[in-house]
KEKE-3310 file (N, C-alpha, C; in steps of 0.2 Angstrom, whole numbers, plus 5000, padded with zeros to 4 digits):
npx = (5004:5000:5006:4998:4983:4976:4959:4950:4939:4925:4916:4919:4921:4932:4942:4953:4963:4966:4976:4985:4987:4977:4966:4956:4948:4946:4936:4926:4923:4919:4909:4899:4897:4895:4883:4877:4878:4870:4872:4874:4882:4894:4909:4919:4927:4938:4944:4944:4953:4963:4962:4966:4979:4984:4995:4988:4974:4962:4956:4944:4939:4927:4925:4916:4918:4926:4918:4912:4907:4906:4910:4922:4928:4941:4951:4964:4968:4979:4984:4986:4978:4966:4953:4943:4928:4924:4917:4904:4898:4887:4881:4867:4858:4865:4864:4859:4865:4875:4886:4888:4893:4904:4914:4913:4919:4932:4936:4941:4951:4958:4962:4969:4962:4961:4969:4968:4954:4939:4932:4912:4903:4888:4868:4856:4846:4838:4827:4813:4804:4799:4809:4814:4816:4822:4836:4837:4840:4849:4860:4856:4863:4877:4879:4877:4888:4896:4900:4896:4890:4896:4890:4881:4887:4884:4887:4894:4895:4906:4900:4901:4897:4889:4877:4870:4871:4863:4859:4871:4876:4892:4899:4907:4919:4931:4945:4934:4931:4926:4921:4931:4941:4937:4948:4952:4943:4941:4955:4950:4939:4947:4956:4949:4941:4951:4962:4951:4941:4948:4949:4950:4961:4960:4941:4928:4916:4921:4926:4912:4905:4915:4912:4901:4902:4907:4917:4922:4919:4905:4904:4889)
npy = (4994:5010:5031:5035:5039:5039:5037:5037:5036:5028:5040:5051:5052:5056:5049:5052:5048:5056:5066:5068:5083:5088:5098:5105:5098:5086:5091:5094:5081:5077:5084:5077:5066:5067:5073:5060:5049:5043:5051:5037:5030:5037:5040:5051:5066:5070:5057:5054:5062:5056:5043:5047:5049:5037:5025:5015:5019:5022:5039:5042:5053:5056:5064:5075:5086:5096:5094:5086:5071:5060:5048:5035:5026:5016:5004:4995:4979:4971:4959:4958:4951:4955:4970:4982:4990:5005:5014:5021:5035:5044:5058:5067:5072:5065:5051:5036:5035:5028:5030:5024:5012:5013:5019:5010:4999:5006:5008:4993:4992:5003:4996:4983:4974:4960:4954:4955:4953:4962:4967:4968:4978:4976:4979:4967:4958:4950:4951:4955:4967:4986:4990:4980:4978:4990:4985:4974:4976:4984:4972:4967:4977:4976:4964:4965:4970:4960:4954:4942:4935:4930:4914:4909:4918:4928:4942:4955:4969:4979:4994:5009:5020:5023:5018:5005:4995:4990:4975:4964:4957:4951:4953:4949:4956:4954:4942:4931:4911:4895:4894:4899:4893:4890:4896:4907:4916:4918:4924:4937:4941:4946:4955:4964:4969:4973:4983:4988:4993:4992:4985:4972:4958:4945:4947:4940:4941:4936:4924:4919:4921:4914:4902:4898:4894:4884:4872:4875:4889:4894:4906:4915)
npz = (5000:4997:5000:4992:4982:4967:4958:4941:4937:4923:4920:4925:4939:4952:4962:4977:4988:5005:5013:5028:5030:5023:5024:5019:5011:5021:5028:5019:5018:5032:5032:5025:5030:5043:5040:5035:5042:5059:5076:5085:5076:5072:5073:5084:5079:5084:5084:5071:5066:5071:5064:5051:5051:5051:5045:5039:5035:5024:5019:5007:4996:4986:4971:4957:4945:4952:4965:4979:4982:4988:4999:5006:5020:5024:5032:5033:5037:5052:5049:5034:5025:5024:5023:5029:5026:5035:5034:5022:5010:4999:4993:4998:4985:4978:4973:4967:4955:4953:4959:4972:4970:4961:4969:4980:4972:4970:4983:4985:4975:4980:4993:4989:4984:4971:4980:4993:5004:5004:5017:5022:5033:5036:5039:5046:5037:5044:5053:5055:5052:5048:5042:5034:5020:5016:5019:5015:5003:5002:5004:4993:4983:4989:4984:4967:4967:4968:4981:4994:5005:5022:5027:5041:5051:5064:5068:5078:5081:5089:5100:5094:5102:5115:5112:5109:5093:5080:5075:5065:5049:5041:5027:5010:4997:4984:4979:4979:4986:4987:5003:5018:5030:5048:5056:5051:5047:5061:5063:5057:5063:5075:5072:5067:5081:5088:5078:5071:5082:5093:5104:5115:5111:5116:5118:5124:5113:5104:5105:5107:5095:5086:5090:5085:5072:5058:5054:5038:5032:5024:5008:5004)
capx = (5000:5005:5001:4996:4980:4971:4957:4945:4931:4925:4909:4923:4922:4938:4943:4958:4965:4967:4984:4984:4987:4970:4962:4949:4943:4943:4930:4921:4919:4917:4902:4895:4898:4890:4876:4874:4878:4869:4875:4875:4887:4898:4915:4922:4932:4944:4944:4942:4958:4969:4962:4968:4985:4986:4995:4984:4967:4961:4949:4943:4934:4925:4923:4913:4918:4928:4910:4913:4898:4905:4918:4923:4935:4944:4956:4969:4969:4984:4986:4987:4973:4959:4952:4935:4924:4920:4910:4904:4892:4886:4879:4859:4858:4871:4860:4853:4867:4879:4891:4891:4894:4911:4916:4914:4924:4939:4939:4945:4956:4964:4964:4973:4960:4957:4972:4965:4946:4936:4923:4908:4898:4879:4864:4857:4838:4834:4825:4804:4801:4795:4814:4819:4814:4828:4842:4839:4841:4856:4864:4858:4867:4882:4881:4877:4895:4901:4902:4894:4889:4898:4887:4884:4890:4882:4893:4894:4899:4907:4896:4906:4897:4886:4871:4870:4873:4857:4858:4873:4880:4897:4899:4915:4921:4937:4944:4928:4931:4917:4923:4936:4941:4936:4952:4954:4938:4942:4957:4948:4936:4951:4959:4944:4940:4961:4960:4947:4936:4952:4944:4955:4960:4954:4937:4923:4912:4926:4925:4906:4905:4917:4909:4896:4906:4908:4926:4924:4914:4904:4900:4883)
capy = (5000:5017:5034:5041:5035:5043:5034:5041:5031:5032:5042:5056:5052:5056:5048:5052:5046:5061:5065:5071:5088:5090:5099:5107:5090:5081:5095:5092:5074:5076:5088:5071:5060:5070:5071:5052:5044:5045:5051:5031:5026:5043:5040:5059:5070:5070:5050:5053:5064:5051:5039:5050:5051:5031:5023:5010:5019:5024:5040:5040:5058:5058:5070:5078:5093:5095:5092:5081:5066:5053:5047:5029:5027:5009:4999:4987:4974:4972:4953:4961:4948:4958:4978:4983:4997:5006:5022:5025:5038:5047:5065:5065:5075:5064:5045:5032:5036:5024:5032:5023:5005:5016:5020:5004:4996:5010:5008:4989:4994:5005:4989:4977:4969:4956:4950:4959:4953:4969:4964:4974:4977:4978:4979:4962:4959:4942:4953:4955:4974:4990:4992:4974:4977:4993:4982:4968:4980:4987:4968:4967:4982:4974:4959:4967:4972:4954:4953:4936:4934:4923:4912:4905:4922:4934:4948:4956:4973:4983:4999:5016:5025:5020:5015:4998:4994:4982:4965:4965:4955:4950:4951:4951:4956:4953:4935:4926:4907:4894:4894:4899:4890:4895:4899:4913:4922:4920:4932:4943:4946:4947:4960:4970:4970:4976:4988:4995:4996:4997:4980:4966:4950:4939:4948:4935:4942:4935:4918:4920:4923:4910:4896:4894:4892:4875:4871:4877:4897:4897:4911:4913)
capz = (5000:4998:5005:4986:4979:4965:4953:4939:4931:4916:4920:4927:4946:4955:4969:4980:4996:5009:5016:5035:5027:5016:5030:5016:5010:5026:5030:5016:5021:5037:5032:5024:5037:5049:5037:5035:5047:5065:5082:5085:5072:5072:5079:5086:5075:5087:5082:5064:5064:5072:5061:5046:5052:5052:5037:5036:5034:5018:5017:5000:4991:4979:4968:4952:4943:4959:4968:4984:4979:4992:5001:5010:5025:5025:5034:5031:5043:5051:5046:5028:5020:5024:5024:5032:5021:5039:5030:5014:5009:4994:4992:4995:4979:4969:4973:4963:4947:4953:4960:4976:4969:4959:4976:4984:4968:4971:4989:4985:4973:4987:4998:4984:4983:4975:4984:5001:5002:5008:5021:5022:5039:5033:5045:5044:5037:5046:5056:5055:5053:5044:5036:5033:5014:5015:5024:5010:4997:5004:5001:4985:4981:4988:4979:4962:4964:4969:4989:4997:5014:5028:5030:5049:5056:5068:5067:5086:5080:5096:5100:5092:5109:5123:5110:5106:5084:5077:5075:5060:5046:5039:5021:5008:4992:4982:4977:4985:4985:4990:5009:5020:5036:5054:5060:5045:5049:5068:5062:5054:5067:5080:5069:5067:5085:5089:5073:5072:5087:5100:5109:5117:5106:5119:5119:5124:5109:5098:5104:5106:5084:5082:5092:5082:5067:5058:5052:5034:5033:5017:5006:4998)
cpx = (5004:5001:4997:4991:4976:4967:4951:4944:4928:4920:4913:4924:4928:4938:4950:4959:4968:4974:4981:4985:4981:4967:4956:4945:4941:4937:4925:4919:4920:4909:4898:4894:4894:4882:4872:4872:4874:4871:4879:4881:4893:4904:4916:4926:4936:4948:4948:4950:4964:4970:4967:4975:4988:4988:4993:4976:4965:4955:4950:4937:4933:4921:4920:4915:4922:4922:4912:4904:4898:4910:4917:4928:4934:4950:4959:4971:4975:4989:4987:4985:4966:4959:4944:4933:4920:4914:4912:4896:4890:4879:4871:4856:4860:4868:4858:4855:4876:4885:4894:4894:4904:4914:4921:4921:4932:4940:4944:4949:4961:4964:4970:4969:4960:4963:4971:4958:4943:4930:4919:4903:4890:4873:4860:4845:4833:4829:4817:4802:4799:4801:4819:4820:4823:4833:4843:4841:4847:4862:4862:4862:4875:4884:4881:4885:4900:4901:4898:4896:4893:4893:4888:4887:4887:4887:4891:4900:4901:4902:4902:4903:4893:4879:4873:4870:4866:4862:4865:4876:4888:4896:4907:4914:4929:4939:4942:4928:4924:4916:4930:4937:4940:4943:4954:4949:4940:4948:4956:4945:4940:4953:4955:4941:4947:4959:4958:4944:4942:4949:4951:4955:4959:4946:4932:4920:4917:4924:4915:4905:4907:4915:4903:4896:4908:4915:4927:4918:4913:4902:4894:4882)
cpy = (5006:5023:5039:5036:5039:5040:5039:5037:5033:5035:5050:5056:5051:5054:5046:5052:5055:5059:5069:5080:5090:5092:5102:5102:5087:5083:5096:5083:5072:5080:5084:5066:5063:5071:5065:5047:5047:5046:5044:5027:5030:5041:5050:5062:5068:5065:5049:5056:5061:5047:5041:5050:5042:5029:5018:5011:5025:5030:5042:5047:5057:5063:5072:5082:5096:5097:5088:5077:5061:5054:5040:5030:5017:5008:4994:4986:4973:4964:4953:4957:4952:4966:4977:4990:5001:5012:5021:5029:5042:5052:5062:5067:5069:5055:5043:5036:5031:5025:5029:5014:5004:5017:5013:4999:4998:5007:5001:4985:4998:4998:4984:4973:4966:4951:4949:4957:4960:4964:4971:4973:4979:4974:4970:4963:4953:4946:4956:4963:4978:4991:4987:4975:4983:4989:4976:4971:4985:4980:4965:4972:4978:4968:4959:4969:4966:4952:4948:4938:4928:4921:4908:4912:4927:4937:4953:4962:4977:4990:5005:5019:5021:5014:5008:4997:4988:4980:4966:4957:4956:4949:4954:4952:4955:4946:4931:4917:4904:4895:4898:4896:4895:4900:4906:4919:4923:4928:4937:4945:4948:4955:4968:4972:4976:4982:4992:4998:4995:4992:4977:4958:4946:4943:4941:4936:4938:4927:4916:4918:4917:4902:4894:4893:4885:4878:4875:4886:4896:4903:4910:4920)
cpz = (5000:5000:4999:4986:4975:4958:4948:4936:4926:4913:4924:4936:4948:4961:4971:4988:5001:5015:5025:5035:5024:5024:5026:5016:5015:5027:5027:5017:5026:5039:5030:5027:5042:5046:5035:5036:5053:5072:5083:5083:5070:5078:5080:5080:5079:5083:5074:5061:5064:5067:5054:5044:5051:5045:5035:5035:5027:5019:5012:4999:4985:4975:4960:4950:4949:4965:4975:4982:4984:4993:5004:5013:5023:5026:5034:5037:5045:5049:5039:5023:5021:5025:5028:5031:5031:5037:5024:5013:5002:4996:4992:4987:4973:4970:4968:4955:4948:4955:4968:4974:4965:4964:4980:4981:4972:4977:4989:4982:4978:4991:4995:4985:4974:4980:4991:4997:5009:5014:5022:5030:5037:5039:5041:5043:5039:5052:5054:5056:5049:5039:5034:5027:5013:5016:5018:5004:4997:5002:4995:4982:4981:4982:4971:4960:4966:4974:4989:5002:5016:5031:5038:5052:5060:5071:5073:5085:5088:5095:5097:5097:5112:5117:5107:5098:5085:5076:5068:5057:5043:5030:5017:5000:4989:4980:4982:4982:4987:4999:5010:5027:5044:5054:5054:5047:5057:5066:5060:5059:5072:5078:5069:5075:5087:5085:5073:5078:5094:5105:5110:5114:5109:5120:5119:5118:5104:5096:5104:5097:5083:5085:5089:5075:5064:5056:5045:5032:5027:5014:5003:4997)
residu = (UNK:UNK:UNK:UNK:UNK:UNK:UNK:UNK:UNK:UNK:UNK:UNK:UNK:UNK:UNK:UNK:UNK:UNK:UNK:UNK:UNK:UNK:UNK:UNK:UNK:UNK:UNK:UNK:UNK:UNK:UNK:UNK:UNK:UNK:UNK:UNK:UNK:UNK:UNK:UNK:UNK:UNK:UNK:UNK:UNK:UNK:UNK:UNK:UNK:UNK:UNK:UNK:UNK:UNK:UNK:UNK:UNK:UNK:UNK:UNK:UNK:UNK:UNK:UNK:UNK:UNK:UNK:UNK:UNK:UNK:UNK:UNK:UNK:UNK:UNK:UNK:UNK:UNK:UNK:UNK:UNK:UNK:UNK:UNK:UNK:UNK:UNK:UNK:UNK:UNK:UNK:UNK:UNK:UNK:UNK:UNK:UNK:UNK:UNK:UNK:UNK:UNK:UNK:UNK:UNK:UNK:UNK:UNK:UNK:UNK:UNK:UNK:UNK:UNK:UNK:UNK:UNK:UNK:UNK:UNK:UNK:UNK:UNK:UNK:UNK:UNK:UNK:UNK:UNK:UNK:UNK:UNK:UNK:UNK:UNK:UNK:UNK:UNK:UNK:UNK:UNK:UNK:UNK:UNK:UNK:UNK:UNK:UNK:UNK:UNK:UNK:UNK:UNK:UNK:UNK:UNK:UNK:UNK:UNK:UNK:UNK:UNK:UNK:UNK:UNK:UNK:UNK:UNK:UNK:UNK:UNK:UNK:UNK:UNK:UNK:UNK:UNK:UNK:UNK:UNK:UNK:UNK:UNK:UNK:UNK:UNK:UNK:UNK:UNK:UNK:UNK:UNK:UNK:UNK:UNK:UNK:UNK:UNK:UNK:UNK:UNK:UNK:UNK:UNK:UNK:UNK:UNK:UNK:UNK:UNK:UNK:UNK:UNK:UNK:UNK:UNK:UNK:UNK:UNK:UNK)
# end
């Protein structure tokens, strides 16, 4: 990986990695991050600027006619097989022309994927309610661009503040096989406990996830 990253698709969208320097852009995509996402799932600025500074987290602008339309933050894992897409957002104005699925691509171009498989945290829609219909339509979106779900996982995301996260799933993109073995996924979730959310690699919730795992993890 490195600390340059700038791609352009072929519809003109630019997207470039943000240096700990870009103090205009950060603020243009912390002004959509704040518009996105809710209290709930909003790390602090404070947070966001440390994260910025790290050489392993990718934030990703994108841009229109020099427009800000979207952005993704991602994570290289530090066992350097996997990344984790933790934000992606696209402009309300700029919706429903594809720009977030060009996004999502690039982000796992900056990861190396497909050598790196991206995991995706997505709300889970086994769930009986008024917005199960959105939540499954949010993983067709992903798999429209490739991802498969780990099946057999109940993903036991940590809170970002006091509020508890709904019920979640695990889902992956990049070179997606038919399986992968527990002990693989155990390191991912270890990594992403460590990593990102600043947990303990023996976290109960860890082994919790991975006990009810058969031997071999499949995707569907």
């Amino acid at each position: 990986m490195t600390r340059s990253f700038v791609a352009t698709t072929g519809s003109g969208l630019v997207l470039k990695r943000l240096q700990p320097s870009s103090e205009l852009e950060f603020s243009d995509l912390l002004s959509l991050y704040e518009e996105a996402f809710p209290s709930s799932e909003r790390k602090p600025v404070a947070v966001l600027r440390r994260m910025l500074s790290v050489e392993e987290y990718y934030f990703l602008l994108a841009t229109e006619n020099e427009v800000t339309v979207g952005f993704a933050i991602v994570r290289v894992l530090s066992g350097g097989t996997a990344a984790l897409l933790e934000y992606m957002a696209v402009a309300p104005s700029e919706r429903r022309r594809g720009i977030g699925g060009q996004i999502v691509l690039a982000a796992a171009r900056a990861a190396n994927a497909p050598s790196v498989t991206l995991l995706l945290e997505v709300e889970s829609d086994r769930i009986e309610d008024e917005d199960r219909l959105l939540r499954t339509r949010r993983k067709q979106f992903y798999r429209s661009l490739g991802a498969r779900e780990l099946c057999d996982l109940n993903w036991i995301m940590p809170p970002v503040i006091a509020t508890l996260p709904p019920p979640m799933e695990m889902m992956a993109l990049g070179k997606i096989v038919s399986s992968v073995p527990r002990h693989q996924v155990q390191q991912w979730l270890t990594e992403i406990y460590v990593d990102v959310y600043e947990q303990s690699a023996d976290d109960p919730r860890i082994e919790a996830m991975v006990r009810e795992l058969p031997g071999e993890v499949r995707f569907v």
